[in-house]
N, C-alpha and C positions, 0 to 999 in steps of 0.2 A: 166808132171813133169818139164818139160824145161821151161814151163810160169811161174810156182811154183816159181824157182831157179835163173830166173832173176834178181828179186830184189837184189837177195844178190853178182849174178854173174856177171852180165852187169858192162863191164869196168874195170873188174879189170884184170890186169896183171903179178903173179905171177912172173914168169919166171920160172917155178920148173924145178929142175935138175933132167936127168933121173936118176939120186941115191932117188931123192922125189919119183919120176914116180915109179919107180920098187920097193920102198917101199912099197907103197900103194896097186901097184898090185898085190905084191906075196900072200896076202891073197887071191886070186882067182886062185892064178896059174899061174901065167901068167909072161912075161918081155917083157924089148926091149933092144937090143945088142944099138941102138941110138933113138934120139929122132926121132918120125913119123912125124915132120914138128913143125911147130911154138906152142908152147904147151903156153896157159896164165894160166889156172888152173888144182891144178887136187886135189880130196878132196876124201872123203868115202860121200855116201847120202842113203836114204834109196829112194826104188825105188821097185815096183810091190811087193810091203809088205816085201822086206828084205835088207840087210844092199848089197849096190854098189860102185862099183867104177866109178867116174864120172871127166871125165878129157874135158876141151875145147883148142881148136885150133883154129887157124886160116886158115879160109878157103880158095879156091883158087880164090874167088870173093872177097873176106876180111870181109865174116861175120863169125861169130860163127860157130863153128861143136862141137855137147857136141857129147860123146863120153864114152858110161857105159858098164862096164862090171859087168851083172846080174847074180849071179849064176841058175843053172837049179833047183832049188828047190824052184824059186819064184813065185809069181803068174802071172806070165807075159805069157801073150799069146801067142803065135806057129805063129805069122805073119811073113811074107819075107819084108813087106813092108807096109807103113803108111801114111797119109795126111791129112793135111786141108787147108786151104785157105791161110795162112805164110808159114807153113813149111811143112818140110816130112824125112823120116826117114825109113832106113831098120835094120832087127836082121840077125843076121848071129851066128850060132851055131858053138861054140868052143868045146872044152874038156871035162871042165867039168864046162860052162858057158854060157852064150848068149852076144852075142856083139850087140850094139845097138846103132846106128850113125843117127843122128837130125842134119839138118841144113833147112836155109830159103830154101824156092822152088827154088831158082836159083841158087845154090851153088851145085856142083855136086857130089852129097855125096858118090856115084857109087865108085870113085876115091879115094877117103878118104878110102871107105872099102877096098880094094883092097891093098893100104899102107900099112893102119894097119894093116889087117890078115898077109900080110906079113913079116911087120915086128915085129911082136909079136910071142915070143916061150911059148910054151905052157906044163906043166909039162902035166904028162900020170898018 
């Protein structure tokens, strides 16, 4: 999904305000009291057959980290973790979602999830 979305996401710099960010995410449930780090996009995508939220940042090596949150009724699979030869990626299970953090192999995405969960509230 991430080589899909290049095309249209490579380079561009938003700057969405978390009033955009928390727009987008409360169709999932979700917020952030501030922004998780340097945010350039953040849009709705469709992602393992259902409609995502899908936000990019900047990383702590300065490449991409996309950033979805899938709800649990998609078809996305039960992995902890992902790879190939550029990138890799872990899902970490929310409320009543899946988080889902992609960045290149050298960009330490561990750190990223860790942020985010934490700085993400989450409705029950």
């Amino acid at each position: 999904h991430v080589y899909h979305e290049m095309p249209y996401t490579s380079g561009v710099d938003e700057q969405p305000s978390l009033q955009t960010i928390n727009a987008k995410l409360a169709r999932y449930g979700a917020s952030f009291d501030q922004l998780p780090g340097e945010v350039m996009y953040v849009n709705h995508c469709a992602y393992a057959g259902a409609p995502a939220f899908h936000m990019i940042m900047k990383g702590k090596m300065g490449s991409n980290i996309n950033v979805f949150v899938v709800p649990k009724s998609s078809e996305l699979k039960a992995v902890e973790s992902f790879a190939d030869n550029k990138m890799h990626g872990m899902v970490s299970k929310l409320a009543n979602a899946n988080l889902v953090i992609v960045g290149e192999r050298n960009e330490p995405i561990e750190k990223a999830l860790d942020t985010i969960t934490a700085d993400l509230n989450q409705s029950i």
